[in-house]
C-alpha positions in Angstrom: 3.1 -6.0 -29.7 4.4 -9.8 -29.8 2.8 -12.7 -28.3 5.8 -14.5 -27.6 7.8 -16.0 -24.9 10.4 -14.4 -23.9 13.0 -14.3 -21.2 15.0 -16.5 -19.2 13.5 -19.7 -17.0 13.6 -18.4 -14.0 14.9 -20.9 -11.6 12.8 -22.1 -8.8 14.3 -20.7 -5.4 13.0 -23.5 -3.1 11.9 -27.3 -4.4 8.0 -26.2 -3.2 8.1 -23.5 -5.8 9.5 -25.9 -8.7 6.3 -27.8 -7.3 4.0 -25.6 -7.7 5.0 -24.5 -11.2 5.1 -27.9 -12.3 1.4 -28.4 -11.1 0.4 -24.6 -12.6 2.1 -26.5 -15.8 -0.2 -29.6 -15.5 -3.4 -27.8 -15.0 -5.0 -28.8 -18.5 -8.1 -28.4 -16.7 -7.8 -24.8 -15.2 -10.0 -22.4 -17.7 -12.9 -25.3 -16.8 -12.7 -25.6 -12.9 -11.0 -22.3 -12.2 -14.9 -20.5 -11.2 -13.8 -18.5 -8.5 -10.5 -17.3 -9.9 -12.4 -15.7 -12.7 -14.8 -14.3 -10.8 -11.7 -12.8 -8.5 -10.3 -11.4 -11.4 -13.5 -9.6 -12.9 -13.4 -8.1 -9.0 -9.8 -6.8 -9.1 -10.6 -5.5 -12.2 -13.4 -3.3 -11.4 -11.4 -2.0 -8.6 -8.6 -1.3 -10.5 -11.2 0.1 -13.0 -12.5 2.5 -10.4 -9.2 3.3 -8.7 -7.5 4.7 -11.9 -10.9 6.2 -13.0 -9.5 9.4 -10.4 -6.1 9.8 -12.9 -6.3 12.2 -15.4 -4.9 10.1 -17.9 -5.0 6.0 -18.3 -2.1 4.1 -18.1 0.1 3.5 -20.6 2.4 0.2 -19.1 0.7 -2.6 -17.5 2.5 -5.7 -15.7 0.6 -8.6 -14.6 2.2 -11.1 -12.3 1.0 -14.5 -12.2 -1.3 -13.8 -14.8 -2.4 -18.0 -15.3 -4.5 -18.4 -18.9 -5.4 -14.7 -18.8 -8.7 -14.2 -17.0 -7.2 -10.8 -15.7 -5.2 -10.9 -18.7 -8.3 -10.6 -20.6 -9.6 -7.3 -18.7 -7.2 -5.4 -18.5 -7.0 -5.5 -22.6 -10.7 -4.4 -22.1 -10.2 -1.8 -19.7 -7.0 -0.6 -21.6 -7.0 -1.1 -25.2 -4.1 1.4 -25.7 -1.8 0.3 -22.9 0.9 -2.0 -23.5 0.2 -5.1 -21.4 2.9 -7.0 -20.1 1.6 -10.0 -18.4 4.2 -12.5 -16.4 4.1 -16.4 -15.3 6.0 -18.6 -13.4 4.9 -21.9 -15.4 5.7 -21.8 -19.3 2.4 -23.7 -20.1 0.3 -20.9 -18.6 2.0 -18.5 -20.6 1.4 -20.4 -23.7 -2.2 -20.2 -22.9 -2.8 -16.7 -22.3 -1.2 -16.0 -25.8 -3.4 -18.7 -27.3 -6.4 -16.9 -25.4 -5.3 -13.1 -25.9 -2.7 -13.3 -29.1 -0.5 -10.2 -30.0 -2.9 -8.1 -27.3 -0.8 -8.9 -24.6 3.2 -9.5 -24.3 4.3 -12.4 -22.1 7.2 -12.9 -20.1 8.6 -15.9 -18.0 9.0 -14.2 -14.4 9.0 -15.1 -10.6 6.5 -12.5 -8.9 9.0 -12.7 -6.4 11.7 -11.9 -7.8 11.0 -9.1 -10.9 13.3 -9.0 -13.0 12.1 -5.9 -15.1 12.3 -2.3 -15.0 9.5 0.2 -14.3 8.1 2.1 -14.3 4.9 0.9 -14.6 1.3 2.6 -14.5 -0.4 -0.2 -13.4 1.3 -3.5 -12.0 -1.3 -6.3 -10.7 -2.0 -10.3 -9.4 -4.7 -12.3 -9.3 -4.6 -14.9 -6.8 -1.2 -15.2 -6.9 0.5 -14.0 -3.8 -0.6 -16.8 -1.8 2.2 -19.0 -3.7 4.7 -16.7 -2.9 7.7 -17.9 0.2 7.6 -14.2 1.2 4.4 -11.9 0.0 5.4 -8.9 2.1 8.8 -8.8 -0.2 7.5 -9.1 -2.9 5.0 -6.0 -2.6 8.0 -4.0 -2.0 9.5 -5.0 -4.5 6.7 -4.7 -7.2 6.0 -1.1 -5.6 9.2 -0.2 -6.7 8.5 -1.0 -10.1 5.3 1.9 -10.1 5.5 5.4 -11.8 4.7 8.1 -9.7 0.8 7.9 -9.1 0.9 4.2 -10.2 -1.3 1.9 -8.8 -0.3 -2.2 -7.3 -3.7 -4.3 -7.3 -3.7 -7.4 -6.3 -6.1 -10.1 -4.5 -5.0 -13.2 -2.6 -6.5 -15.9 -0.2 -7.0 -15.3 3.8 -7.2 -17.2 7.0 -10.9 -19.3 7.2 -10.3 -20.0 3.0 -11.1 -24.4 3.1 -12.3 -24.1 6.6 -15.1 -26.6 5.9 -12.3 -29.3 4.4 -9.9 -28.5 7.6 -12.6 -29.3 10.1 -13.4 -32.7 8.4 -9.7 -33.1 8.4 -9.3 -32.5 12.0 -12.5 -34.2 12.7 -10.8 -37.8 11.3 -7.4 -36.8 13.0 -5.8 -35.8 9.9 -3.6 -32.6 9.4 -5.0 -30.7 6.8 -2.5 -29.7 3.9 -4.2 -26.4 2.6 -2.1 -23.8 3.0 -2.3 -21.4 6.0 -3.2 -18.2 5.2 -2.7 -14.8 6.4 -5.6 -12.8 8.6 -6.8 -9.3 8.0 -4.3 -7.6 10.5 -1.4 -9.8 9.1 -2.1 -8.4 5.6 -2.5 -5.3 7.1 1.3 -5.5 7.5 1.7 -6.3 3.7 0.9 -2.5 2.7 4.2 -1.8 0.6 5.7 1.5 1.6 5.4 5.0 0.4 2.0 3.5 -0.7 -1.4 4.6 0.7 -3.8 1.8 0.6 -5.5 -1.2 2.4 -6.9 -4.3 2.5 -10.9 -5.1 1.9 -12.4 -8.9 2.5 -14.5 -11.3 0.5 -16.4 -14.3 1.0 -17.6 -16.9 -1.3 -19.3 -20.1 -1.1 -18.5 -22.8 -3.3 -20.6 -25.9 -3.8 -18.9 -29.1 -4.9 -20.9 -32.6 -5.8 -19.2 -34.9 -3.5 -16.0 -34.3 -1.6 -13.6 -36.4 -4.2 -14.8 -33.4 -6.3 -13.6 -30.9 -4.5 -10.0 -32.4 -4.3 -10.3 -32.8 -8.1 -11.0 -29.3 -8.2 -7.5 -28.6 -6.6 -5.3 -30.6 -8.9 -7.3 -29.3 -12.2 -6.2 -25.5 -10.9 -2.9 -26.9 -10.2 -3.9 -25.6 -6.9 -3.4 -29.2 -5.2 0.9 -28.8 -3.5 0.3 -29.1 0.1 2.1 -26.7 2.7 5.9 -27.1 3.0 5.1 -29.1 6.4 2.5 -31.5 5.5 2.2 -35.2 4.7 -0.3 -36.8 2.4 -2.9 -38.8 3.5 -3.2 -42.4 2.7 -6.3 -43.0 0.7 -8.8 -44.6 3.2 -8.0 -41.4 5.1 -9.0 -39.0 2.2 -12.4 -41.1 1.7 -13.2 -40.8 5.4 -12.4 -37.0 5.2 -14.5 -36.7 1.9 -17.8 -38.6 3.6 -16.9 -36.0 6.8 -17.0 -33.0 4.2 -20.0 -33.9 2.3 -22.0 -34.9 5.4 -21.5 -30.9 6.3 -22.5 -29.6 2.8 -19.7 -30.5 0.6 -19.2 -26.5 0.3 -16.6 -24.9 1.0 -15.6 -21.0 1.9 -13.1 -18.4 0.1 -12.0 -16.0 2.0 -10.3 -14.0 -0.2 -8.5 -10.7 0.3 -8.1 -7.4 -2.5 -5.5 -4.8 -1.5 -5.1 -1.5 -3.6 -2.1 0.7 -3.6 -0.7 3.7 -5.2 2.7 5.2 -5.0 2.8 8.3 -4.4 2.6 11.4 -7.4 5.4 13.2 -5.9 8.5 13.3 -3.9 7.4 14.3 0.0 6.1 14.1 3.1 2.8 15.7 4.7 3.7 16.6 8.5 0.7 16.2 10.8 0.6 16.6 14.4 -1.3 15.1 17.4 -2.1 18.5 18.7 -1.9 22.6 17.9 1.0 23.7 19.0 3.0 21.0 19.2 5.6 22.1 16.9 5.0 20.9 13.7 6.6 23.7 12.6 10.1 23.7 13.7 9.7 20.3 12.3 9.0 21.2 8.9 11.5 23.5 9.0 14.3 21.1 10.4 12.7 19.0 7.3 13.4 21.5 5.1 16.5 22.0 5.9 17.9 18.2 6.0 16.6 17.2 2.6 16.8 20.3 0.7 13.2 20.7 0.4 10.5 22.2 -0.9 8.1 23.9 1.6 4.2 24.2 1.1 1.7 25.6 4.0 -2.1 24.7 2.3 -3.8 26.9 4.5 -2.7 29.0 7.5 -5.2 30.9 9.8 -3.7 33.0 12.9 -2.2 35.6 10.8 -3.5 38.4 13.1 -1.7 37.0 15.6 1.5 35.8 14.0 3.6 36.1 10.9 2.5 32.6 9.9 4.6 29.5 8.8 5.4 29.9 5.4 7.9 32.9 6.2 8.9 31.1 9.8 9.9 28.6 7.5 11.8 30.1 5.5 13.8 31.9 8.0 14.1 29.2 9.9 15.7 26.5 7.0 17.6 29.4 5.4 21.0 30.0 5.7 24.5 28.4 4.1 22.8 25.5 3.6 20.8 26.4 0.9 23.5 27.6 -1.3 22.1 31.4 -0.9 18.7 30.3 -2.8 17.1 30.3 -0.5 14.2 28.3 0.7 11.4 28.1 -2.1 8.1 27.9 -0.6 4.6 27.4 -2.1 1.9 30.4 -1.6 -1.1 28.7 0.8 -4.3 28.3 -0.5 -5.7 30.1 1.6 -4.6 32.3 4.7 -6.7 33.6 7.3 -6.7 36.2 10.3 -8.5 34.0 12.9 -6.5 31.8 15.2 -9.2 29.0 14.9 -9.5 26.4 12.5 -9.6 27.1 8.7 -12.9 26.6 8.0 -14.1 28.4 11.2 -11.4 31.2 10.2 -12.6 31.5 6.3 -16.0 31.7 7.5 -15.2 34.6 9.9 -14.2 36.4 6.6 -17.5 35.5 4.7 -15.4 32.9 2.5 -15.1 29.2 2.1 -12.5 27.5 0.9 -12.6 25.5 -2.6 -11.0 22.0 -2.2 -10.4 22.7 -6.3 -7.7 25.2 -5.1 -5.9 22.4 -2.8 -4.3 20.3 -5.1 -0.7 19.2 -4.6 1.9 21.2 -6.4 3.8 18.9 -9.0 6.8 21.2 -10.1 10.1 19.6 -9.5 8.7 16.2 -8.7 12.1 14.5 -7.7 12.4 17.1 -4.9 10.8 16.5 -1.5 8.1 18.4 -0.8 6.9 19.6 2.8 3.1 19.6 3.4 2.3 21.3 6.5 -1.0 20.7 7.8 -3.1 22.7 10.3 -3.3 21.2 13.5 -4.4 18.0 13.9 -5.5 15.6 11.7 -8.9 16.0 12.2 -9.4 19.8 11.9 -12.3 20.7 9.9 -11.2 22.2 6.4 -14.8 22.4 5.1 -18.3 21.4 6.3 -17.3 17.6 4.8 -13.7 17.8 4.6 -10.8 17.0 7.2 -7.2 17.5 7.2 -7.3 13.9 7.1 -9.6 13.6 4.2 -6.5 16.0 2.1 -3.8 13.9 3.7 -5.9 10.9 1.5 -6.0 13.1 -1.1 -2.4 14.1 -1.5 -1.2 10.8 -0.7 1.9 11.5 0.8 3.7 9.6 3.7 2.9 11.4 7.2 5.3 12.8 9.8 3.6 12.3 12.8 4.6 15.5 15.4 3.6 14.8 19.0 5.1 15.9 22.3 7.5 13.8 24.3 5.6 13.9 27.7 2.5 13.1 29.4 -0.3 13.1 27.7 1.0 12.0 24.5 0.5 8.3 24.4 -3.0 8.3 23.8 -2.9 10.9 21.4 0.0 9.6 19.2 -1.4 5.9 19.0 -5.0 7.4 18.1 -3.7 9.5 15.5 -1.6 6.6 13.9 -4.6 4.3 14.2 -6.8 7.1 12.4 -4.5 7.5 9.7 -3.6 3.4 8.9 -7.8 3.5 9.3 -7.7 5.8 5.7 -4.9 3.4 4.4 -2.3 6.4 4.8 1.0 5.4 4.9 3.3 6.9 7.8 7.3 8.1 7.5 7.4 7.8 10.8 6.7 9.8 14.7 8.9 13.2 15.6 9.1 13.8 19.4 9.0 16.8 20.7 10.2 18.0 23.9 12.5 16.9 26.8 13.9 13.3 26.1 11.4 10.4 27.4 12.8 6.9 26.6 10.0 5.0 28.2 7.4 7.0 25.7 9.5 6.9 22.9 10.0 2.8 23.0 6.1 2.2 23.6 4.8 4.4 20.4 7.8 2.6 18.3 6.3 -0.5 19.6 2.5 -0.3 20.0 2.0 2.2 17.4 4.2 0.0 15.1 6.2 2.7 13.9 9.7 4.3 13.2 10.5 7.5 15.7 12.6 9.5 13.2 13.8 12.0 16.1 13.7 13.2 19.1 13.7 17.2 19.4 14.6 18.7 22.5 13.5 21.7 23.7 15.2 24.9 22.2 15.0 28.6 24.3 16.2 30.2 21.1 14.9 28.8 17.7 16.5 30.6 14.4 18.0 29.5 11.8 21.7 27.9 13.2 19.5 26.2 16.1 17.3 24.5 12.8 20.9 23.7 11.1 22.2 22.0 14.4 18.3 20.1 14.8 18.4 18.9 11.1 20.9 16.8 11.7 19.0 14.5 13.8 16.4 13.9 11.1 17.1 10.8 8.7 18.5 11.9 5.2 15.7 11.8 2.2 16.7 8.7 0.9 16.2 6.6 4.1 12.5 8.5 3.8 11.8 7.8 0.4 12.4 4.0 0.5 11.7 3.2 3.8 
């Protein structure tokens, strides 16, 4: 590996961001002052740590955005020793730092987080406490995510609403605006979860004591953490002594509330299709699935076959036909199959079996092809004595379909399963509707469940295969899927 510099300077897109590089720049005093960015970092690490501690293999290709002198910098070479470490800056004195700190261990690279401009993929991309610097956060997830291999992992912490509140009451408390940034709550970073990733958000607080209120203001500037929001003035400096006596008089403490969030893309091409009820039609769904993208098809485990052929052949007489090109459609064997119309475990145990979560792992030939997971029932049908469908919809990681019917009843049970499965972090494609057209129930789960309706099915009398060829059409192609 090299230690140098390299790349073009990227050019500031607003004059705050050529402000806050310059002050990142200036920060002689960072490694000194910077207490709770280190101890941030040593936190995203041991996630990180633990979150890839579930792959088979470690990663091979880190980036690091905003990587400062290299307190991150610095554990991920301990974490990693054989990865290639790549770690990015926005301020070309930082960068000269971590190599003075770190050497030929890590790369460096001049980069806006906002704007990558590198190719992936990546195993492992991550931030410390950088995102809170950034004009658009959201955007920039999305874009980093895009960067990640399959089964890679984007880790990265940043500050929330409440961070300073001690400073911003003695502000207000003199009538003076405070200039710290405002930051994002939990359910706004909730928002921030970059698509097809499964993930969420966990909170932090820390206390930070400081000798006098001047000192917590020098604090700022030695972290180059001192450029106030785009729409503040300074204060004049009897002002900032009044506010400093104001601060100390409370404690002269003050709180981070800091934020890590944890996603991984994921392993495969597909979706997992889930439903709100039995019955509902997930199904003729996966089929129509099938069909549009080309798909593979996979049924993990199917009871009922005493009373029914079962899905994996409906399937594939369903989403056969001229479409597929005479292959046919290639479907994956379930797990497990079972004659009792109840749930699976309740089924399997009718038998005298129970089923191995070792035997439900998600098939990984052909990758690049979409994959159809259908589940059984809803999402939280027992598999085993401690698993759910939900816990192997975690597991598998793929984006949900959402089936649910198009008429009464299906409000509450549509917006509870979509709360459920944003609960687990699982990331959702989008709802199916099922049945005779209902605008009115169609525009209030887009808009309280926060969430793309990707059709609405109407009610066939005859379902076979050109019925499926003719319902395909109204499903969005793969790519609109894939990169939502």
């Amino acid at each position: 590996m090299t230690g140098s510099l390299t790349g073009e300077t990227p050019q500031p897109a607003t004059l705050r961001q050529a402000h806050i590089r310059d002050r990142f720049d200036g920060a002689q005093g960072y490694d000194g002052a910077a207490t709770l960015q280190r101890l941030a970092a040593r936190t995203l690490a041991d996630d990180l740590a633990h979150t890839m501690a579930e792959r088979a293999h470690t990663p091979l290709r880190v980036l690091e955005i905003g990587c400062g002198t290299g307190f991150l910098s610095a554990q991920l070479c301990a974490l990693w020793p054989q990865a290639h470490i790549l770690a990015t800056d926005y301020a070309p004195q930082m960068l000269e730092r971590v190599t003075a700190r770190l050497g030929a261990r890590v790369d460096v690279r001049l980069m806006d987080a906002a704007r990558p401009d590198i190719g992936g993929p990546f195993d492992v991309i991550c931030g410390n406490l950088v995102l809170q610097w950034l004009d658009n956060p959201a955007e920039a997830l999305n874009r980093l995510a895009g960067l990640l291999a399959p089964g890679g992992v984007l880790a990265v912490s940043t500050l929330r609403a409440g961070t300073f509140a001690e400073w911003q009451t003695a502000c207000e408390q003199e009538g003076q605006r405070p200039a710290t940034p405002a930051y994002p709550d939990m359910a706004a970073l909730a928002r921030w979860v970059p698509y097809p990733c499964q993930g969420a958000w966990r909170a932090e607080r820390c206390v930070q004591a400081f000798g006098s209120g001047l000192d917590f203001v020098r604090h700022l500037k030695a972290t180059g953490a001192n450029t106030p929001r785009a729409d503040a003035s300074g204060m004049s400096a009897g002002a900032l002594r009044r506010v400093a006596t104001r601060f100390e008089e409370s404690g002269a403490a003050v709180t981070w509330e800091l934020a890590y969030g944890c996603f991984r893309r994921p392993a495969r091409a597909g979706v997992f299709v889930t439903g709100t009820d039995t019955g509902v039609g997930k199904t003729l769904v996966s089929a129509c699935l099938v069909r549009r993208w080309q798909a593979l098809y996979w049924k993990p485990l199917q009871s009922g076959l005493a009373d029914e052929e079962g899905d994996t052949p409906t399937v594939s007489r369903l989403a056969g036909g001229e479409a597929t090109q005479g292959q046919g459609v290639r479907c994956f064997p379930p797990a497990g199959a079972y004659q009792a119309s109840l749930s699976p475990e309740a089924a399997a145990r009718a038998e005298g079996v129970t089923i191995d979560p070792a035997l439900l792992a998600l098939p990984m030939e052909a990758p690049q092809q979409p994959l159809v997971v259908e589940g059984a029932g809803g999402l939280m049908v027992p598999v085993t004595d401690e698993i759910m469908m939900v816990d192997l919809a975690q597991r598998w990681g793929l984006p949900v379909v959402l089936v649910a019917r198009s008429g009464l009843g299906t409000l509450n049970h549509t917006l509870l399963s979509l709360e459920a499965l944003r609960a687990r972090g699982i990331a959702v494609a989008g709802v199916v509707l099922n049945g005779p057209s209902n605008p009115e129930n169609s525009r209030t789960i887009a808009d309280k469940g926060q969430v793309r309706i990707l059709a609405e099915i109407p009610h066939e009398a005859e379902l076979d295969a050109p019925t499926v060829e003719r319902l395909a059409a109204l499903i969005p192609a793969w790519s609109e899927i894939a990169g939502a």
